[in-house]
N, C-alpha and C positions, 0 to 999 in steps of 0.2 A: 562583421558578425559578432553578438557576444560570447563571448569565450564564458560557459557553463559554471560552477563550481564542482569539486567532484563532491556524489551525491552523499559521501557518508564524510562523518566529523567524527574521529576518537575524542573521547574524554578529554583527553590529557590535554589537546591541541587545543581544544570551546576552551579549559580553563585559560590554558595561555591567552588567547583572545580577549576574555571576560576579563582577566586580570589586567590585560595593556587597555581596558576601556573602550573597546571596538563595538559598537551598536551589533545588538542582535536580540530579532526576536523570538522569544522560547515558549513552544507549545508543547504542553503535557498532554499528550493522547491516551494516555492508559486504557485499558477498554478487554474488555474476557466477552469473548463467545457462547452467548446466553445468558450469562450473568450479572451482576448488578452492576450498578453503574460504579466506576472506581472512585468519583470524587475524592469518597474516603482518604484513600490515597494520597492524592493531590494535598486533601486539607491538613492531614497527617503531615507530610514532610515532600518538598517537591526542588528541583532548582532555584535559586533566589532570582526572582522577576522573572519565572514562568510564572503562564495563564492559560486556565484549563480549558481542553476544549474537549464539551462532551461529544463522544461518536457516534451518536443516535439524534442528534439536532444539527450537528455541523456537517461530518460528513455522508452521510446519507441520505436519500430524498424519502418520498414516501411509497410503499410500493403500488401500482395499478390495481383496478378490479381483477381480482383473481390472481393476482399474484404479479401480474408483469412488471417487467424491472429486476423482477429479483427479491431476496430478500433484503439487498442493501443498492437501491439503484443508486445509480449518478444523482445527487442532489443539483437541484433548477442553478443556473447562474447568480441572480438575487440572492437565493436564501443564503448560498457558499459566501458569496460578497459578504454578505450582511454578521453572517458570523463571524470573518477571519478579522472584521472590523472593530468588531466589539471585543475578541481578542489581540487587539493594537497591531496587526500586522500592517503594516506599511509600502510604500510602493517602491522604495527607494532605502530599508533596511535590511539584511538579510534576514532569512526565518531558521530556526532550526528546532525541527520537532521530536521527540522521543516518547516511548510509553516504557512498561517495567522492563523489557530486554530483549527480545527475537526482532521488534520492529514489523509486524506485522500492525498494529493500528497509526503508528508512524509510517509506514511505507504508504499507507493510503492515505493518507493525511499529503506526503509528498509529492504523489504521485497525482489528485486534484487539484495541488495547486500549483504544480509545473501545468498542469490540464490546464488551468484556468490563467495564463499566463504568468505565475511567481517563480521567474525561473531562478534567480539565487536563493536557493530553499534545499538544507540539508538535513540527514539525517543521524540522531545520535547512536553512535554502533554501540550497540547493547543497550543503549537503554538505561534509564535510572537505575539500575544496577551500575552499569560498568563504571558511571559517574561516583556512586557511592566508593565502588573499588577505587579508583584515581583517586581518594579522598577529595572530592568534592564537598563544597558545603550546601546545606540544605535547611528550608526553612519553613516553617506550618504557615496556615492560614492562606489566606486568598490574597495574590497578585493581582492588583486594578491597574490597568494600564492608563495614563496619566492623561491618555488623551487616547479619541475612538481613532483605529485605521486610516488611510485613507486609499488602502489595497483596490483596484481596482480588475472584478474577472474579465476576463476575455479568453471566452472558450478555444480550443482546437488548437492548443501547442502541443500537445501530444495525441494520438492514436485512440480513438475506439470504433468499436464495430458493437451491431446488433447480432442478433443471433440471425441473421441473414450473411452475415458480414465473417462469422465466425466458421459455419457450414462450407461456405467459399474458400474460407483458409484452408479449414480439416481436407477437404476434397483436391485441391489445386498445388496447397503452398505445404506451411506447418502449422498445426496448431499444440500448441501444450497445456496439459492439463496440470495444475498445480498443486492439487490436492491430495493425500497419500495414496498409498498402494491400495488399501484396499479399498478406498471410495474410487479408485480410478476403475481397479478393476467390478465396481458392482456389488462386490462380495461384504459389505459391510458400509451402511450407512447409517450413520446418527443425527442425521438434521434432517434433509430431504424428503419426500414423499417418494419418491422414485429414485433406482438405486443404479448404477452405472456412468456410459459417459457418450460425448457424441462420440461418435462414427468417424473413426480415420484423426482422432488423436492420440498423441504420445504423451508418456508422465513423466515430470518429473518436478517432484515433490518440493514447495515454496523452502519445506522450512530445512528441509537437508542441505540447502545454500548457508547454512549459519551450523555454528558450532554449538558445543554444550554451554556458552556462555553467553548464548544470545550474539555474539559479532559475526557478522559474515566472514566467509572462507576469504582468503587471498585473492585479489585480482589474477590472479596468474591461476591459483587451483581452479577459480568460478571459470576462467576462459578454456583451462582444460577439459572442464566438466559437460560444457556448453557445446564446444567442440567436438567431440566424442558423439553427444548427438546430434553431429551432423548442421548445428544451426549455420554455419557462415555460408551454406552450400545455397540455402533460401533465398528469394528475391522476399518474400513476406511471409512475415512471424505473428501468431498471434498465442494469446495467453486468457486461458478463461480458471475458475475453480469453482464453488461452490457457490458463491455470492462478492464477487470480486475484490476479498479482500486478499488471499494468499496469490490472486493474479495480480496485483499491486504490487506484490513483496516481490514476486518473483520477475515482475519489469524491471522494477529496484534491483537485482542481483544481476538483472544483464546487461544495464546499464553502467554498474560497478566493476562487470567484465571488459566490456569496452566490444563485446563479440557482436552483437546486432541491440543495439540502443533504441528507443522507442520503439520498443513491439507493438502490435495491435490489441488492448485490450477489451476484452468482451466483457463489460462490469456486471449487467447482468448474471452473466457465468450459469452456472447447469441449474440455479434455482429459476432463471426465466426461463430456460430450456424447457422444463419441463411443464410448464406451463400451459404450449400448446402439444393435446397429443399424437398431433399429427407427424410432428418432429422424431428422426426417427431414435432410437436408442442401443448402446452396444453395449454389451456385460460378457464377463468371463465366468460367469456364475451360469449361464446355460451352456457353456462348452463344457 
């Protein structure tokens, strides 16, 4: 069986790596939540031999009539192949992705291509920040990779479910909702059409797994945390958010725990939910 890598890289360690000359390939995911696309960024100042990958072509597909999928579905096998190619990911190099710091567009970046069979594929904890703090060095302009990919997907290494798939969790097993407190409970939402969460899940919030510097909690604090609520007691875990990218982060974080490792994620998450209104809906906002 192959023995995994663990899913996060400090700084300090990619440098060591980078400096003894050890292959690796470096995706910049930067990426904001309605906002404009980061290239800027990237073109500004980025890892030396990263290559950008935007997150509205690469990792996500395109959504259904009406919404299905999501705001951010699962992109098709092809399309994911075909970008991580053009971004020199290789089948036989390892990957290591990072965006500015929490790893929330890195954790999905991750978490698609462990999906798509890239299982030596890690993440940078914190992010082009923490690199900058490790003095790391950094360099403008655009990274061309010398030669295309030759990364090949092969879906189903890790866990998803529909929203048929998720309902079954919430009702029988666990499901968690990754999203804050107040979008869990209903009482405030600012993306969505519709404001709450399904029926018979629990919260707890992708990004309270990470500190104020963007690196995740301690393996040890993450399993205490996890623990507590009850995960190791489940035969099946599933994890859904908004539009599956804080349920990305948050597989990321329990993975990192070692407490229940590939959970089930619902990519679409509560923006396919709502889609159809027959699905039913729970808020704490009418208690």
């Amino acid at each position: 069986m192959t023995r995994l890598p663990h899913p996060l890289v400090s700084a300090t360690r990619l440098k060591q790596r980078l400096d003894a000359g050890e292959p690796s390939t470096l995706l910049d995911a930067r990426w904001v939540l309605g906002g404009e696309s980061q290239r800027h960024a990237y073109d500004e100042s980025h890892l030396p031999g990263a290559r950008w990958v935007e997150f509205d072509d690469a990792l996500t597909g395109t959504p259904g009539d009406g919404g299905e999928g999501g705001r951010h579905p699962m992109p098709n096998r092809k399309s994911f192949q075909s970008a991580m190619r053009a971004a020199g990911v290789m089948n036989d190099v390892p990957v290591v992705v990072y965006d500015a710091s929490n790893s929330l567009a890195a954790a999905r970046a991750w978490w698609l291509l462990r999906y798509f069979g890239k299982l030596d594929v890690q993440v940078l904890d914190g992010g082009f920040d923490a690199w900058v703090a490790a003095g790391g060095d950094v360099v403008p302009g655009e990274d061309t990779p010398a030669e295309e990919g030759d990364f090949v997907a092969t879906p189903r290494q890790l866990t998803a479910v529909d929203a048929e798939g998720a309902a079954d969790l919430a009702d029988r097993h666990l499901l968690i909702d990754a999203r804050s407190p107040e979008r869990f409970a209903g009482q405030n939402e600012p993306v969505d059409a519709v404001a709450g969460r399904i029926p018979g899940a629990v919260n707890i919030p992708a990004l309270s797994n990470v500190g104020p510097d963007g690196r995740f909690l301690s393996t040890d604090d993450l399993a205490m945390r996890f623990t507590a609520k009850g995960l190791p007691t489940h035969q099946r875990v599933g994890v859904y958010c908004g539009s599956g990218v804080q349920a990305m982060h948050l597989a990321l974080a329990l993975e990192v725990s070692g407490v229940f490792p590939d959970p089930a994620v619902y990519v679409g998450s509560w923006s396919d939910w709502i889609t159809d209104p027959d699905r039913p809906v729970e808020s704490d906002a009418w208690t």
